[in-house]
N, C-alpha and C positions, 0 to 999 in steps of 0.2 A: 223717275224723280226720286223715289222711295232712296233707290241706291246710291245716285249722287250725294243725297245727304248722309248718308252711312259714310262715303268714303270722305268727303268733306268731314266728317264728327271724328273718324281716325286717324286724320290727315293734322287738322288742330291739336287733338287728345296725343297723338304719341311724342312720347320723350324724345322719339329719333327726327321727329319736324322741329320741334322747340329752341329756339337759340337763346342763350344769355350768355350775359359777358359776366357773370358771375363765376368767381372759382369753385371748385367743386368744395363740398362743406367735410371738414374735418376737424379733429380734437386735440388736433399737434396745439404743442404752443412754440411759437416761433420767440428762440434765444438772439440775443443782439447782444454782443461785448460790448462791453463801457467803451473800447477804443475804436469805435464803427458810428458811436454817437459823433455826430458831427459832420464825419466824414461819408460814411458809405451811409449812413442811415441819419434822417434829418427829420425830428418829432415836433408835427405841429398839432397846434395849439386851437382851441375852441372858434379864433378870428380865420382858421385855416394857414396860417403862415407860420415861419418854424419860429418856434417857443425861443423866447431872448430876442427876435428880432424886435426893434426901434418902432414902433406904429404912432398914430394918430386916429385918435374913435370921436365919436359923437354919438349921443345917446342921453339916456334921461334914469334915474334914478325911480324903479314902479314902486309902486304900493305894497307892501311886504305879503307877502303868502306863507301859509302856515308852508312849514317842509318845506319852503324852494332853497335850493342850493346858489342860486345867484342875487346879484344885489344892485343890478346895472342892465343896459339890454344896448346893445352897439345898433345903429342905425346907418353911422357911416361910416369906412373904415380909408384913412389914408385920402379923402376926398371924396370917396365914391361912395352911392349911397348903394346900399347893399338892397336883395331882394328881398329875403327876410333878414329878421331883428338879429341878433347873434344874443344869447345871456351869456353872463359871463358875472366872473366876483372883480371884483374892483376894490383894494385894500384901502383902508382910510378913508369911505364914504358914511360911514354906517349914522354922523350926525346930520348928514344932509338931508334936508325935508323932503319928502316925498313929488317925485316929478320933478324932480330938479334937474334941468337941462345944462349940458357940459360937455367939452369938446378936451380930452385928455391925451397927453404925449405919454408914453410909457410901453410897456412892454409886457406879454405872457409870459411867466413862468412859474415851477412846481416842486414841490417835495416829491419824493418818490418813496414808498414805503411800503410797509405788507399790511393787509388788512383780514385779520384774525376772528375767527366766527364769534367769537364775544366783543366785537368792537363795534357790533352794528343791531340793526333791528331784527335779529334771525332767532332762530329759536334755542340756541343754549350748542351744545357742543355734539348733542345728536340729531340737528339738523343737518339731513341729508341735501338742501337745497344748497348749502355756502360752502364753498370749499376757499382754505387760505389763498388770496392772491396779491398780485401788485399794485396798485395802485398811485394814480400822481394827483395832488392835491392842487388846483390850477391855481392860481391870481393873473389878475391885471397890476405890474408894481406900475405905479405912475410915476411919474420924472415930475412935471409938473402938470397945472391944470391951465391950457389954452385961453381958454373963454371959459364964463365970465372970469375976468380977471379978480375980482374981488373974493372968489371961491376959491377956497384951500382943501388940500386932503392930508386929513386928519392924521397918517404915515406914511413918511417916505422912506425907503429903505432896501433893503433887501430881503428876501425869501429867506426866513427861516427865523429871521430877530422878533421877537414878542413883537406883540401888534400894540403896545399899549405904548410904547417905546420910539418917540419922535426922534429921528436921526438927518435927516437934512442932507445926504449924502449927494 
């Protein structure tokens, strides 16, 4: 009995029994040319679908949290109600009252830019934890707002124009 569980315990424990569909881990970073966006390489977005494409969310505007990086939580995407919630930032909500429920046409998309060891909460320029890298800044741009029909978002526009800057495009 003794043995069967010995080879049973090395039969689970070794690396040469174990399957995953994981790639093996490494520290490359994988380069993508500006001219493969699009085409050979397609960047999606927080809803899971490629960033710019046309969607339809449903969701509710939560109660603010100190730190959180969203401002919206998608419940259903395109008709279908998703498993879990999706966060996500949603431009032009920020006067909506809290729980405010709303069904919005628009679209993911991002800045793309470097993010510098003094642009965050790290510890000064001999933090060994942050090293410069890329970064894309997401939104939700709305088109308009579905339901309720009496609810408006505060900008519409595009990714990059001040947020303070009604454009109606």
């Amino acid at each position: 009995m003794n043995a069967r569980l010995l080879i049973l315990m090395f039969v689970v424990a070794s690396p040469t029994f174990a399957q995953t569909n994981a790639p093996p881990a490494t520290n490359a970073v994988l380069q993508v040319p500006l001219s493969d966006i699009g085409s050979r390489t397609v960047i999606l977005g927080h809803l899971g679908l490629p960033i710019g494409e046309e969607v339809t969310i449903h969701g509710h505007k939560p109660a603010p949290v100190s730190m959180a990086w969203y401002n919206f939580e998608v419940d259903t995407l395109n008709g279908e109600v998703l498993k879990h919630p999706v966060k996500i930032v949603v431009r032009g909500i920020e006067k909506w009252p809290t729980n405010t429920l709303a069904t919005i046409r628009g679209y993911e998309a991002g800045d793309i830019r470097f993010e510098h060891n003094n642009d965050g909460n790290w510890g000064g320029a001999a933090d060994l934890r942050f090293k410069t890298h890329q970064i894309i800044w997401m939104n939700f741009e709305g088109v308009e707002v579905v339901e309720p029909k009496n609810l408006k978002l505060g900008f519409i526009g595009d990714v990059g124009e001040p947020t303070n800057v009604k454009t109606n495009r």
